[in-house]
NULOTOR-262255 format. One record per residue (C-alpha): x, y, z. Coordinates in nm, 2 decimals, always signed. Example, Ala and Ser with C-alpha at 12.3 -4.5 7.8 and 13.67 -1.06 7.14 Angstrom:
% NULOTOR-262255
+--------+--------+--------+
|     xx |     yy |     zz |
+--------+--------+--------+
|  +1.23 |  -0.45 |  +0.78 |
|  +1.37 |  -0.11 |  +0.71 |
+--------+--------+--------+
//
This chain:
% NULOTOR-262255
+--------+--------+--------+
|     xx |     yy |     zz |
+--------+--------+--------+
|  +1.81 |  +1.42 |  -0.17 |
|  +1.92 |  +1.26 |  -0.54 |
|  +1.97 |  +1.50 |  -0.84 |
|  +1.66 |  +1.32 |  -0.97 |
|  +1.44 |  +1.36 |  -0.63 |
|  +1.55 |  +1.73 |  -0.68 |
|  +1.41 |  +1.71 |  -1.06 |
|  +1.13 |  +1.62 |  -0.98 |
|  +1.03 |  +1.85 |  -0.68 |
|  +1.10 |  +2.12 |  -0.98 |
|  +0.73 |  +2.17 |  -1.02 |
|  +0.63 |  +2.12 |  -0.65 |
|  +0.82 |  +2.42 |  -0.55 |
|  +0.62 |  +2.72 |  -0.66 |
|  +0.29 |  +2.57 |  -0.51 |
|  +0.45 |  +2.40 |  -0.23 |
|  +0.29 |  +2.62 |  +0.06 |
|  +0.22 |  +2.42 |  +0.40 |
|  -0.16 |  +2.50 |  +0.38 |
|  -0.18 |  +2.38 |  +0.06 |
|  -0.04 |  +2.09 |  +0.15 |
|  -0.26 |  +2.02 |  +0.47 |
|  -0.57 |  +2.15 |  +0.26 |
|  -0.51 |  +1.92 |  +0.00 |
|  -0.44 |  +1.62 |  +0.22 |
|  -0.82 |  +1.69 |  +0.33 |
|  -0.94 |  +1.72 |  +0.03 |
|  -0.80 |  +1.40 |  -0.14 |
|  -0.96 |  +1.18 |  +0.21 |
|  -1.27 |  +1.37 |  +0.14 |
|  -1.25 |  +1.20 |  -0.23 |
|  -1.21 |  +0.90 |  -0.09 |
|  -1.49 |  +0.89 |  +0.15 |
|  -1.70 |  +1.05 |  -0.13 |
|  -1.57 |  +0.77 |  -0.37 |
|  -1.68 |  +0.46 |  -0.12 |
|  -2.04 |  +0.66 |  -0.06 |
|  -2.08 |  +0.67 |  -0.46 |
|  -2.03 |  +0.27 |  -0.43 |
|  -2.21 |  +0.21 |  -0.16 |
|  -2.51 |  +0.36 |  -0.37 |
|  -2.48 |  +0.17 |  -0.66 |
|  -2.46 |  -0.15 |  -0.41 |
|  -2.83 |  -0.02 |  -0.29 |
|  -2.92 |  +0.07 |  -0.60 |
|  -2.83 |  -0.30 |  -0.72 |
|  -2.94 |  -0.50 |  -0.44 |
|  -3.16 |  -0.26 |  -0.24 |
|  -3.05 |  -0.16 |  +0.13 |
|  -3.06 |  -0.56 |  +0.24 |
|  -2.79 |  -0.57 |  -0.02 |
|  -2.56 |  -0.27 |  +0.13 |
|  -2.56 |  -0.41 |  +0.43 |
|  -2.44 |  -0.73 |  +0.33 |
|  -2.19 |  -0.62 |  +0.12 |
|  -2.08 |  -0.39 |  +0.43 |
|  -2.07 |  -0.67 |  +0.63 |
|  -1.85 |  -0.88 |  +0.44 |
|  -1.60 |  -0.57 |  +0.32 |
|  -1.59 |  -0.55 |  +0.72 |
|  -1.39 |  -0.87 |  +0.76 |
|  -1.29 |  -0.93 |  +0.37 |
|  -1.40 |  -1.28 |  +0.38 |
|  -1.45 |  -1.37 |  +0.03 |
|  -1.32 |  -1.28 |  -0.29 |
|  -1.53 |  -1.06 |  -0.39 |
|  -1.52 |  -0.85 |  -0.12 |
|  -1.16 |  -0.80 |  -0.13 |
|  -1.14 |  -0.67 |  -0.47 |
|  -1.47 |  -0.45 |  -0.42 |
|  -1.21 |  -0.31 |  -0.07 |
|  -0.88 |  -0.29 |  -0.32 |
|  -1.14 |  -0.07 |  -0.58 |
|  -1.23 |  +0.19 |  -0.30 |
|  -0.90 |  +0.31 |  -0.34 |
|  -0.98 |  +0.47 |  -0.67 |
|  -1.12 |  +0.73 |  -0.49 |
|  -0.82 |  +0.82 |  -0.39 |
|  -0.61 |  +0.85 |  -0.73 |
|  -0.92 |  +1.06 |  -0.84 |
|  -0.86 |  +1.29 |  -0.54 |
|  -0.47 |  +1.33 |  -0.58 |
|  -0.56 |  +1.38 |  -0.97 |
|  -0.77 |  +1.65 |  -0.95 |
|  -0.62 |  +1.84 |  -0.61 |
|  -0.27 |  +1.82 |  -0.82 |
|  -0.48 |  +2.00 |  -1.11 |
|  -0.66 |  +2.24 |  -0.92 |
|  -0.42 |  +2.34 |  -0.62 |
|  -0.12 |  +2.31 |  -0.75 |
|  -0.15 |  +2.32 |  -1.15 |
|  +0.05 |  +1.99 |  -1.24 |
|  -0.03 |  +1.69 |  -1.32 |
|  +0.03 |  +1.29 |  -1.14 |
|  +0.33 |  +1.25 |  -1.36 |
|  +0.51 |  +1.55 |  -1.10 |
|  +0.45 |  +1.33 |  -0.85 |
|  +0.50 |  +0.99 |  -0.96 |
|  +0.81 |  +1.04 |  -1.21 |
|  +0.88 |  +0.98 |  -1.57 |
|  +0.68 |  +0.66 |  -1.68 |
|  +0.96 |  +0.42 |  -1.86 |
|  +1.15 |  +0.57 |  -1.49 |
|  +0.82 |  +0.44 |  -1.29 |
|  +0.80 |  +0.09 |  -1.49 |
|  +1.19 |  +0.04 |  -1.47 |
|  +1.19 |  +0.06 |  -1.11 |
|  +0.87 |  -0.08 |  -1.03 |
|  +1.00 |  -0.41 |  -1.23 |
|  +1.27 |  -0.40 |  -0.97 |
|  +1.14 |  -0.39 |  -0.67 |
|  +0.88 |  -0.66 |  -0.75 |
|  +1.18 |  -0.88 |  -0.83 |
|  +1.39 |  -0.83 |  -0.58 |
|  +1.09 |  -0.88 |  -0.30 |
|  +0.98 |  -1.16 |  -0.47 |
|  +1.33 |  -1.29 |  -0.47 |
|  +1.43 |  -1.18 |  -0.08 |
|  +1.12 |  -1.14 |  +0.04 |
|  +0.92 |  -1.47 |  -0.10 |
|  +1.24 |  -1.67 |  -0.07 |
|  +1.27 |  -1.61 |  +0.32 |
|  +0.89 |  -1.58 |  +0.34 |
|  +0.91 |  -1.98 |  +0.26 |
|  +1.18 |  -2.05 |  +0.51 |
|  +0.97 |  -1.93 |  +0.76 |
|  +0.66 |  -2.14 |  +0.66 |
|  +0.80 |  -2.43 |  +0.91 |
|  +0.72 |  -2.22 |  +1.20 |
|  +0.36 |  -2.19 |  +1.16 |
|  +0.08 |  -2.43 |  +1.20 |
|  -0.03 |  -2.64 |  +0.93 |
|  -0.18 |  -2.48 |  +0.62 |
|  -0.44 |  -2.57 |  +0.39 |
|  -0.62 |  -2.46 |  +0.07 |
|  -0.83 |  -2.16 |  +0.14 |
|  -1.01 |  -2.10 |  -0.21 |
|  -1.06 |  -2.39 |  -0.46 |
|  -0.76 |  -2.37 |  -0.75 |
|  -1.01 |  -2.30 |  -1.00 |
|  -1.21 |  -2.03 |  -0.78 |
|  -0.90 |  -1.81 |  -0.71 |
|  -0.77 |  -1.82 |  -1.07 |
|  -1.10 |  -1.69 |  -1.19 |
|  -1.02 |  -1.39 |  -0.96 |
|  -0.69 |  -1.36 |  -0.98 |
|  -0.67 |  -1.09 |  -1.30 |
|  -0.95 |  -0.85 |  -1.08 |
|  -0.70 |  -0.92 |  -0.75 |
|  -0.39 |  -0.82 |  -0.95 |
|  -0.56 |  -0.52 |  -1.09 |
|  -0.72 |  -0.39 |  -0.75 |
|  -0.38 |  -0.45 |  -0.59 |
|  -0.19 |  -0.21 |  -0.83 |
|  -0.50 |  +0.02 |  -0.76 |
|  -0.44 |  +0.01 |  -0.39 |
|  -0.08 |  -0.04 |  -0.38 |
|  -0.01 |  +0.25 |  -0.62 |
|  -0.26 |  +0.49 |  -0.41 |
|  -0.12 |  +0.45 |  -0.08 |
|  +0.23 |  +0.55 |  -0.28 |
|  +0.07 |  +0.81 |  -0.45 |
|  -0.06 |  +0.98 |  -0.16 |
|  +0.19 |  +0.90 |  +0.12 |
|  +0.51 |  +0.92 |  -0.09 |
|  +0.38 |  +1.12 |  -0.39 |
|  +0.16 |  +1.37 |  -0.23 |
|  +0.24 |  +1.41 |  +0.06 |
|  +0.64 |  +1.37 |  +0.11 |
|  +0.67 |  +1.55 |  -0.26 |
|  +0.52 |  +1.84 |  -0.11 |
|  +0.72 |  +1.86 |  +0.25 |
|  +1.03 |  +1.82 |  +0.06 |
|  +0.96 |  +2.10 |  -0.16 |
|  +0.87 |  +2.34 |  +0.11 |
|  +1.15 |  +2.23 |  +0.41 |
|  +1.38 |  +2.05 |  +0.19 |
|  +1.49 |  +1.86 |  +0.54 |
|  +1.52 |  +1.50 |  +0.55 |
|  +1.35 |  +1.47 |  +0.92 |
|  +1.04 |  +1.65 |  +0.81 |
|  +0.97 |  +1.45 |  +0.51 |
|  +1.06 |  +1.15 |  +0.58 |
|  +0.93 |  +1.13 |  +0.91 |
|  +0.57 |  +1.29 |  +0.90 |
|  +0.47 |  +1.06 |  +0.58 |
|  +0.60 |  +0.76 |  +0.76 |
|  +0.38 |  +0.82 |  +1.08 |
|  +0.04 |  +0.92 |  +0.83 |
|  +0.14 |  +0.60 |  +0.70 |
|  +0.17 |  +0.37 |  +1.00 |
|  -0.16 |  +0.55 |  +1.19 |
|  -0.34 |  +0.49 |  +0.84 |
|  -0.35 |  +0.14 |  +0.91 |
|  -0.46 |  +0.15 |  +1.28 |
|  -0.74 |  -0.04 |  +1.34 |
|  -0.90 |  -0.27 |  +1.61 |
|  -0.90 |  -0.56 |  +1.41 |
|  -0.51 |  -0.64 |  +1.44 |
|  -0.58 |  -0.73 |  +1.85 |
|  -0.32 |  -0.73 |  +2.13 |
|  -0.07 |  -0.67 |  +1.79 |
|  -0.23 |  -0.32 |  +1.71 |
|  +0.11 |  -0.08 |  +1.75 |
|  +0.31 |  -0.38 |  +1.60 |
|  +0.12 |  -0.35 |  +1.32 |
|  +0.16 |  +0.00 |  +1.29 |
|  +0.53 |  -0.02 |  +1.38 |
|  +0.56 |  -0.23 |  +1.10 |
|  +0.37 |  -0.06 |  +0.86 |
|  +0.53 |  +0.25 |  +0.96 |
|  +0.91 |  +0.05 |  +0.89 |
|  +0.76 |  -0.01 |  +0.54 |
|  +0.65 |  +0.35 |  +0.50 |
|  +1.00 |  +0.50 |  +0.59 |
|  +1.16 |  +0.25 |  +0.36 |
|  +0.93 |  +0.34 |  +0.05 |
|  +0.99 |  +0.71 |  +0.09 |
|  +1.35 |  +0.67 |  +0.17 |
|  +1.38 |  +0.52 |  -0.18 |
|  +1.11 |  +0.74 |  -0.36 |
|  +1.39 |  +1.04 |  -0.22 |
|  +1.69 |  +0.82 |  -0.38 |
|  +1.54 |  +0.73 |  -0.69 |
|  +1.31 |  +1.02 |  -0.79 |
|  +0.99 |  +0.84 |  -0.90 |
|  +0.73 |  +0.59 |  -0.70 |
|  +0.82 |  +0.28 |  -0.93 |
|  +1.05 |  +0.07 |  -0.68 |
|  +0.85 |  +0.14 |  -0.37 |
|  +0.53 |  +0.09 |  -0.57 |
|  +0.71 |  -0.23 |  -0.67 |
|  +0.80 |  -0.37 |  -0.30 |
|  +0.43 |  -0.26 |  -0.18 |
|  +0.27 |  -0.45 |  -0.43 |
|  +0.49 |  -0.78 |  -0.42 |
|  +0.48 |  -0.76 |  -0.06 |
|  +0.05 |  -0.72 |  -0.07 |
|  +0.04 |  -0.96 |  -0.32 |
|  +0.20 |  -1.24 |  -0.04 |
|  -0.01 |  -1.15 |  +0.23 |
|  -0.32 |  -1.08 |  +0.05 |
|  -0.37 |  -1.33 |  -0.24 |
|  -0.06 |  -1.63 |  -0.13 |
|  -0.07 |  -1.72 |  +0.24 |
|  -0.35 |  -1.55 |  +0.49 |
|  -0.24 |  -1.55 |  +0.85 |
|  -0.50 |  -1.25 |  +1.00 |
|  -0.84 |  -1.25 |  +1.04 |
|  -0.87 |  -0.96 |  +0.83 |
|  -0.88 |  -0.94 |  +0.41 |
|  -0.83 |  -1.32 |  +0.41 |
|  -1.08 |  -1.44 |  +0.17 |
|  -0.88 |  -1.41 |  -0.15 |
|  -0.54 |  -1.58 |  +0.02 |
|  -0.48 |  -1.93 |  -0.20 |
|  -0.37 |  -2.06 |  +0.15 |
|  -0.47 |  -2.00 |  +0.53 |
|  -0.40 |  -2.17 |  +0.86 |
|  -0.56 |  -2.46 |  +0.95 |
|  -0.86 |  -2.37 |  +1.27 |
|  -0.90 |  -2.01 |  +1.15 |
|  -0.60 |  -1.71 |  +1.16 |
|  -0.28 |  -1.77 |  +1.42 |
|  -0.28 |  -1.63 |  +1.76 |
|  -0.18 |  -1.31 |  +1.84 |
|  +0.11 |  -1.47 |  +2.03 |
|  +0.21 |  -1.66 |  +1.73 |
|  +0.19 |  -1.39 |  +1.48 |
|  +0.43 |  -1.14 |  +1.67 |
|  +0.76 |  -1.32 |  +1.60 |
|  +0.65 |  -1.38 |  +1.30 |
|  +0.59 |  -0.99 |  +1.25 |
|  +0.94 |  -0.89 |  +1.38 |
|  +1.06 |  -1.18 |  +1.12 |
|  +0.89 |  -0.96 |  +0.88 |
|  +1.04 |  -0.66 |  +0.97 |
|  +1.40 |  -0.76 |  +0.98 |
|  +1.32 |  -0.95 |  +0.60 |
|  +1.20 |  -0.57 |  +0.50 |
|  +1.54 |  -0.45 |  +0.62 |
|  +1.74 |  -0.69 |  +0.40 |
|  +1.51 |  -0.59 |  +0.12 |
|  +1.57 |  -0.23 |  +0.15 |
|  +1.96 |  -0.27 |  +0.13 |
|  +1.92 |  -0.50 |  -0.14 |
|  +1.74 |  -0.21 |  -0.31 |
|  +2.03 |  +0.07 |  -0.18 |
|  +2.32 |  -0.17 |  -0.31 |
|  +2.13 |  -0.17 |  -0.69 |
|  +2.09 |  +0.20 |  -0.66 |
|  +2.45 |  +0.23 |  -0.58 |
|  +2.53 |  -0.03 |  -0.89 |
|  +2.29 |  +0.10 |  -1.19 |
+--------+--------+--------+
//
């Protein structure tokens, strides 16, 4: 654990008590639910209940543009919940989990660049193993919705942090103060939080993956002492597979390219998912060598 990790678990400490930490876990995925049932009635209120349950529909598979950023804003619900459980359960505020601001941007600058510039680089050299792509969204289309993507990506990107890495490793580390308790138990929450039927015969890849992504983030949110440069990788990383190149069948309507014939078989998109793992690797020790140079 870094002198700055240990700064700024300072304020953690005094509330840091493992029911408080399961109890506000709860309450923050309460907030969330409650925030998507607060949309879901303005949809009804704007379009009647013919109109919820096509917007439901199409948030189910992500389709279209709009969908997607109407998924990326549910996750306001969850800032709101780690906002006001921080206030109310433990008396500080989302600066004592995130870290200093000018610390948060600094970092969070890097690690878009230096995913953009490992991760997009080898992302492209691995475009000759897939099947031939073509324009999924007209130029013009997925400009217009580019500033509301962006913005719903730094929503969701920086909630998943915020509660995973913030919230929940901030708190574990303050009460155990053991590496293999808080790195290990946000990284599992982390990988199970994206288990879903959807991802096919891949499923535990997927969450294998995800998991490798969460135990990199909080491995460098323990290094660096704020959320910036894993809030930086997540949302370069998203920002690839959600608004560049869409190879699932899942959150694929606001990709600028897809596949041609519909997403890649589950057969194709395995090596390509251990590819992806091992270019996370090379991006996390491009992060530790900076670390070890700044």
């Amino acid at each position: 654990m870094s002198p700055a990790y240990e700064a700024l678990l300072a304020r953690a400490r005094p509330r840091a008590q493992l029911w408080r930490t399961i109890l506000g876990f709860g309450l923050i995925v309460a907030t969330y639910v409650l925030w998507m049932l607060v949309l879901g009635a303005a949809l009804w209120v704007q379009g009647g209940l013919d109109g919820l349950n096509d917007w439901l529909l199409r948030l189910g598979s992500g389709a279209d543009p709009g969908s997607v950023v109407l998924m990326l804003a549910t996750f306001v619900g969850a800032w709101l919940g780690v906002w006001w459980v921080l206030r109310v359960l433990h008396g500080r505020g989302l600066s004592s989990v995130t870290g200093r601001a000018p610390v948060v941007l600094r970092d969070f600058v890097t690690g878009l660049a230096i995913m953009a510039a490992i991760g997009g680089v080898l992302t492209l050299a691995l475009l000759p193993l897939l099947p031939p792509l073509q324009l999924n969204l007209a130029p013009a289309v997925w400009l217009g919705w580019l500033p509301l993507a962006l913005l719903g990506l730094l929503i969701q990107t920086g909630a998943e942090e915020l509660v995973f890495r913030g919230y929940v490793q901030g708190q574990l580390a303050a009460r155990f103060g053991r590496p293999l308790v808080y790195l290990t138990v946000p990284t599992v929450l982390f990988g199970l939080a994206h288990y879903g039927p959807a991802s096919g015969a891949n499923l535990w890849l997927v969450v294998l993956a995800t998991g490798l992504f969460g135990l990199i983030a909080s491995d460098l949110t323990a290094r660096t002492g704020s959320l910036g440069l894993a809030w930086g990788l997540h949302f370069a990383n998203n920002t690839i597979a959600i608004l560049i190149l869409s190879l699932s069948n899942t959150l694929g309507g606001m990709a600028l390219l897809r596949v041609q014939g519909g997403p890649v078989s589950d057969t194709v998109l395995r090596p390509l998912m251990l590819a992806d793992m091992a270019i996370l690797a090379l991006v996390w020790l491009a992060c530790r060598a900076w670390l070890r140079r700044r």
